[in-house]
Each structure stands twice: as C-alpha cells, then as structure tokens.
GUSEVO-999270 format. One line per field, with one value per residue (C-alpha): residue in one letter; x, y, z. Coordinates in steps of 0.5 Angstrom, whole numbers. Example, Ala and Ser with C-alpha at 12.3 -4.5 7.8 and 13.67 -1.06 7.14 Angstrom:
residues 2
rest	[a/s] .
east	[25/27] .
north	[-9/-2] .
up	[16/14] .
This chain:
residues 335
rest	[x/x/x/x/x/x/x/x/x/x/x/x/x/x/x/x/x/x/x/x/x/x/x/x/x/x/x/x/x/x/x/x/x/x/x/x/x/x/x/x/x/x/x/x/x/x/x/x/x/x/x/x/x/x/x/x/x/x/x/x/x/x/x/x/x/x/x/x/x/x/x/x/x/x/x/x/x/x/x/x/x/x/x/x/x/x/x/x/x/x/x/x/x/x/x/x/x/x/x/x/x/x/x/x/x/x/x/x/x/x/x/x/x/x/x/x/x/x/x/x/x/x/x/x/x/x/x/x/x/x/x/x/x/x/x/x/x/x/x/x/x/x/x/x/x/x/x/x/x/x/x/x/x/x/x/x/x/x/x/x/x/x/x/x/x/x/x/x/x/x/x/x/x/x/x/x/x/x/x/x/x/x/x/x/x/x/x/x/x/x/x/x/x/x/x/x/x/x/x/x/x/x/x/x/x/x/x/x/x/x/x/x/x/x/x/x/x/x/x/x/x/x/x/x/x/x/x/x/x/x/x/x/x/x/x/x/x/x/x/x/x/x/x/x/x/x/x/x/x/x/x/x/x/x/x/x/x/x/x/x/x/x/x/x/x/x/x/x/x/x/x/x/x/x/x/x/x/x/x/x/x/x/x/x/x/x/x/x/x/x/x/x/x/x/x/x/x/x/x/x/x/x/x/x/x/x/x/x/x/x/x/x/x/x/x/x/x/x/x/x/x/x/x/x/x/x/x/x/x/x/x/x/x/x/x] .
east	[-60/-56/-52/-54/-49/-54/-50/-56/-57/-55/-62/-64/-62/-55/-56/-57/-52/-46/-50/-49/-42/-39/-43/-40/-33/-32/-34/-28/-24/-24/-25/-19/-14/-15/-13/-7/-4/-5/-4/2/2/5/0/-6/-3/-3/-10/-12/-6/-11/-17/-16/-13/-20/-24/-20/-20/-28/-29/-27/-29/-35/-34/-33/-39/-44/-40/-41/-49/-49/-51/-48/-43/-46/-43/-41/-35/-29/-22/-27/-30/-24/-18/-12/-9/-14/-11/-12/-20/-19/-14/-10/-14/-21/-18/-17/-23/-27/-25/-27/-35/-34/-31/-36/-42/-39/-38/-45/-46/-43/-46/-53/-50/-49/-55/-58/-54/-56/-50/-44/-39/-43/-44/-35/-34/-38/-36/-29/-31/-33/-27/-22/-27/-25/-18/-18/-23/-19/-12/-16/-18/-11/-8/-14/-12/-5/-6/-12/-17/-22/-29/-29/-37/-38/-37/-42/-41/-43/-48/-49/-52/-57/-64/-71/-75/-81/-85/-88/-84/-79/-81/-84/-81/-86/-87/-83/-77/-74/-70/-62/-62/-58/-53/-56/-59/-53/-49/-55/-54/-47/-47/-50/-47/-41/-45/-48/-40/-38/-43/-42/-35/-36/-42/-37/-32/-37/-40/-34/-31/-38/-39/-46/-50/-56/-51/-48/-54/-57/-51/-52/-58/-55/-50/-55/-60/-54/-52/-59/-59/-53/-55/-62/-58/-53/-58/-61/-54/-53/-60/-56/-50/-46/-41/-42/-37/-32/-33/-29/-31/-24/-22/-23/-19/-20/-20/-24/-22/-26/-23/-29/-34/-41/-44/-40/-41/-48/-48/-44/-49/-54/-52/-50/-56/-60/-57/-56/-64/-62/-58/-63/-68/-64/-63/-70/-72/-67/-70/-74/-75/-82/-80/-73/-77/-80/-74/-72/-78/-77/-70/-71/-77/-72/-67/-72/-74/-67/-66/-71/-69/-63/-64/-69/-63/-59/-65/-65/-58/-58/-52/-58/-57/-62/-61/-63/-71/-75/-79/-85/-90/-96/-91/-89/-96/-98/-92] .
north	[-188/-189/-182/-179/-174/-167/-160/-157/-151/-144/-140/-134/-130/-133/-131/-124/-123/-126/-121/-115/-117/-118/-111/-107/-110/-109/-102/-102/-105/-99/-93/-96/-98/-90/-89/-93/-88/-82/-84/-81/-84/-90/-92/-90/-94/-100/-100/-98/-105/-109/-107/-108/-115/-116/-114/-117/-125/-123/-123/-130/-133/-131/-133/-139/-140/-138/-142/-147/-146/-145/-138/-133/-127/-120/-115/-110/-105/-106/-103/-98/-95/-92/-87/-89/-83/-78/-73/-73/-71/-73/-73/-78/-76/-77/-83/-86/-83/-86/-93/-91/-91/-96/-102/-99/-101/-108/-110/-109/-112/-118/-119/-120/-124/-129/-129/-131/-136/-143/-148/-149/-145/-139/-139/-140/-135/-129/-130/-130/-123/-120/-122/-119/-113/-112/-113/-107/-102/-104/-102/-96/-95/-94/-89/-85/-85/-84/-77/-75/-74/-79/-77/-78/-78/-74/-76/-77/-76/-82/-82/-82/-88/-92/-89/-91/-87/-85/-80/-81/-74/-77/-79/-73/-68/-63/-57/-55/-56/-63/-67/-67/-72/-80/-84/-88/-82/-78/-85/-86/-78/-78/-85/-82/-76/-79/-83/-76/-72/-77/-77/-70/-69/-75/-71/-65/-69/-72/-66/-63/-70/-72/-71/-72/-65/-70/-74/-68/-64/-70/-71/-63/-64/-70/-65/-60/-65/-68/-61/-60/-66/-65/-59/-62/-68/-62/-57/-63/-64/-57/-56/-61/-56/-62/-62/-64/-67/-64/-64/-66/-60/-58/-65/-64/-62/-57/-63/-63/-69/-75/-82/-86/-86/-83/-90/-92/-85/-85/-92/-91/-85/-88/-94/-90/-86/-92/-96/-88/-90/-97/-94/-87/-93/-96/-89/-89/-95/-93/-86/-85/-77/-77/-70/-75/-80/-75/-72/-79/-80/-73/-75/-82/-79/-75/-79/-85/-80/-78/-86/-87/-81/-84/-91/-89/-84/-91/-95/-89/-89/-97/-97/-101/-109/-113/-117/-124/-124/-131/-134/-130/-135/-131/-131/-138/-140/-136/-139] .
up	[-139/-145/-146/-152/-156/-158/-160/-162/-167/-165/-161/-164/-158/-160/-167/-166/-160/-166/-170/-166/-163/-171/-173/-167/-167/-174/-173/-167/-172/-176/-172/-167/-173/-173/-167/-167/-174/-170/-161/-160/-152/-150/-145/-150/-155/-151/-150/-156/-159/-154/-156/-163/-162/-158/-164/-170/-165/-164/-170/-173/-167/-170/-177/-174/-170/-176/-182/-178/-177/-185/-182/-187/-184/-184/-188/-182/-183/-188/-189/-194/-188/-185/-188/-184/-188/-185/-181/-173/-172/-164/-159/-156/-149/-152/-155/-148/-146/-152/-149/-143/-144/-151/-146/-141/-147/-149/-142/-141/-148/-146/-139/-144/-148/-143/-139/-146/-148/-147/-151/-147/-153/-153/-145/-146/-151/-149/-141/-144/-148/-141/-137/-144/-143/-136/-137/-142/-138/-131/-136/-139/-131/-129/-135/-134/-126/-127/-132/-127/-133/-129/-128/-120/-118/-112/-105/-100/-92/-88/-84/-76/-75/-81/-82/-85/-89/-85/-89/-96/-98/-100/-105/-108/-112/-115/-110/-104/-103/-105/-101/-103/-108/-106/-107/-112/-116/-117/-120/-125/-127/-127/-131/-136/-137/-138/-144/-146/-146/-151/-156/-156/-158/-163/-166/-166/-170/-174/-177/-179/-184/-186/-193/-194/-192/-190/-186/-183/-182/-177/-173/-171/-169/-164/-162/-160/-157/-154/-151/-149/-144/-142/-139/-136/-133/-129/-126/-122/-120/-119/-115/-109/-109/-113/-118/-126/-130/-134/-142/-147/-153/-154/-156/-163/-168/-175/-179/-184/-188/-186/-183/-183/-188/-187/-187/-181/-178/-178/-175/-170/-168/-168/-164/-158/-159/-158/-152/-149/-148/-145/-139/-138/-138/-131/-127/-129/-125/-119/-118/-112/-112/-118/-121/-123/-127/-131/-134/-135/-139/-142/-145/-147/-151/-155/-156/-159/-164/-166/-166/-171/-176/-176/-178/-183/-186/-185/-190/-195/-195/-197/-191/-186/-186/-183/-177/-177/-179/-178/-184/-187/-186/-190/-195/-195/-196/-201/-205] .
C-alpha cells in the first residue's frame, strides 16, 4: 500500500493536558521565582534552579505546540502575580517540603497525560516531562534524606509465613474491635496526609498576605477544614498504635506583605484542593476495612464543597479562565 503522510490535529484530550500543564507551570513559575529571591540553602537552591528551568522549558514547549494548532495560548499567571520583593513568607525547609508534594502532583499528572496522548509528540513530550519530573523528586528525595526532615511512613514486621484471608470480618470495621489496619491502608492515609500537611502551612501563609478579606476569610476556612481531616486521617492511625507525621505549622513566617496576587493564591488553593479529592478517591478504592471507606466519602464530601466555593469566588472575581470548550451547537443553530 502507498504510505501516506497524516499528522492529524491535536485531540482534545491533548488540548486540555497542554492547557492545564501551561496553567500549573506558569503558576510554578511564579511561586518558584520567589523562592529562589529568598532560599538561602544551597542544596534547596538547586532544586528550586531545576525546577523553574523545567517550568519556563514547559511553557514554550507549549506555546509551540498550540501556535502550531492555531489554538490561542491561555493566560495563565505572569510577572503580575508575584512580588520578588515581598519578604520570606516561608522557610527554606518548607521550600523543599513544598517541591516534595508539588513533583509528587506533577508526576502523577504527567503519567495522565501520556495515557491519554495519542500523537507521537505528545506521547514524546509529556513521557519526557515525567522522566525530568523524576529526576527532581529523586534530588529533592536525597536533600530531604540528608537534612532528616523526611516523613518516613511506618515500618511493618514481616510475617512468619504468607496468610489468606479466611473470615469476612476482615472487612469489617463497624462494631467490636477491628483488625489493625494494613500496609496498603496505612500508605493511602500517610499519602494523603502528607498532601493535607502542606496545604495547611500554604493556607497559613496565605491568609496572613492575601489582600481581599473575601479571598483571606475562605483560605481560613480550608485551613480549618485542612486541620479537621488531618485530625481524623491520625486517630485512625493512632487507633493501630501508629505514628502521624509531623507537621509543618512554624514554617511560616510574621510577613504580612503578599509575594503572590490573591488571584494566584485563590488558584493555587483551589487546585490542591481538588485533586486532594483525586488521591482520598485512590486510598478510597484500596481500603479493605468498611468504616475507612466512609470516612473517606466523608473527607472528599467536604472538601468538594470547599472546591466549588472556591471556583465560583474565582468566577466573581474574573480570575477563572475557561479551559477548552466545544462548540455550542444550539447556539450555532439558531445564528
């Protein structure tokens, strides 16, 4: 059969993994130029270097891709959301601990991206940000290792020999006493904690610079709600004799002078928050006990709610850009 040449057009699955990746990296952009004002730690200083070296080669990778769909280049976050001037919100230790959880979320991004990429370039292009992504969560890895500021999850004692399940109790987890939680179990909670932790200490910082009382009054809340499930999320540790990770509250500083704009702030919140849902979703799936699946529905519960009061403060505000929308054909029609 005569070969034919056929580059066809961007998917939409592919437009909206270029769309959010351009919104994220342009956010990061941002916040880690700010970092590297204030880090004052030369192993923290070289992740952060790598990192917006990533972000700013990410973002014209992108442009590329969409000028050459004629598809136009979202808005995204500018030199107008960040105050490089502002003084040090948080410290060089939350710094590192903040490119932990973030390469964390990326890594998981980019893996979606390529299970939904079909062309060649994209497929290239985002298996290449996975594999830079790595590369910064293994050297923040090794930092953290080295300062011994990592969260290591509990160990667990090997068993005499392999077991199977033989009682349906295990299962169970309303009344009497419940079985010690597992392995799997127990990495879902720390996982998410961990994610939990961070917001906390962002929404602390935030609400002391953000500018509109609206904008402050509603990150106080996420802390609060952030508070509430970090608390739920450790008795169920606690209940199997098990250790919570540490928190990060004292990295904030008394600055009341915002490095970012409420726009980005409100954004970044609000993003977390949402895939916070994604990964509570995921232990969700992998919890065996019963009673763990409904504190589960009960956390995504509330923090779906705090979700969409965000984005529709986002819409009031005119700060929410629409992402990629198909053709309104009704209204096609009656034009």
């Amino acid at each position: 059969m005569e070969n034919i040449s056929h580059n066809p057009r961007l998917t939409s699955a592919e437009i909206a993994n270029l769309w959010s990746q351009y919104m994220n990296d342009s956010m990061a952009a941002c916040v880690v130029s700010y970092y590297l004002e204030k880090v004052e730690d030369k192993g923290i200083r070289q992740i952060l270097e790598y990192a917006l070296q990533l972000s700013q080669s990410h973002l014209k990778s992108i442009r590329e891709f969409l000028d050459q769909e004629k598809y136009p280049t979202p808005f995204g976050f500018t030199e107008e959301d960040v105050n490089l001037n502002a003084p040090q919100l948080f410290s060089d230790l939350f710094m590192l601990y903040y490119m932990y959880i973030m390469s964390l979320h990326w890594l998981t991004g980019y893996a979606g991206a390529v299970g939904t990429s079909i062309r060649g370039d994209q497929r290239s292009y985002f298996i290449q940000c996975n594999t830079e992504t790595m590369k910064l969560y293994d050297m923040v890895m090794d930092v953290m290792v080295q300062k011994g500021i990592i969260n290591r999850p509990p160990n667990i004692n090997a068993p005499n020999e392999v077991d199977f399940v033989t009682k349906q109790s295990f299962l169970t987890g309303w009344f009497g006493d419940r079985r010690p939680l597992n392995a799997i179990e127990v990495s879902g909670i720390y996982f998410n904690m961990q994610k939990t932790i961070a917001k906390v200490v962002l929404e602390i910082g935030f609400s002391q610079v953000a500018q509109s009382k609206e904008v402050r009054d509603y990150i106080k809340r996420g802390e609060k709600i952030c508070d509430r499930q970090y608390e739920t999320l450790s008795a169920i540790l606690f209940e199997s004799n098990l250790p919570a990770p540490r928190k990060w509250d004292s990295e904030v500083s008394k600055s009341t002078l915002a490095p970012f704009s409420d726009k980005l702030m409100l954004f970044h919140i609000v993003t977390l928050v949402a895939t916070a849902s994604g990964y509570y979703g995921a232990a969700f799936a992998l919890s065996q006990r019963r009673d763990l699946g409904v504190k589960y529905e009960l956390l995504i519960a509330d923090i779906t709610k705090y979700a969409e009061d965000g984005a529709n403060l986002l819409i009031k505000n005119g700060w929410m850009e629409q992402p990629p929308t198909f053709d309104d054909r009704e209204k096609l029609a009656k034009q």
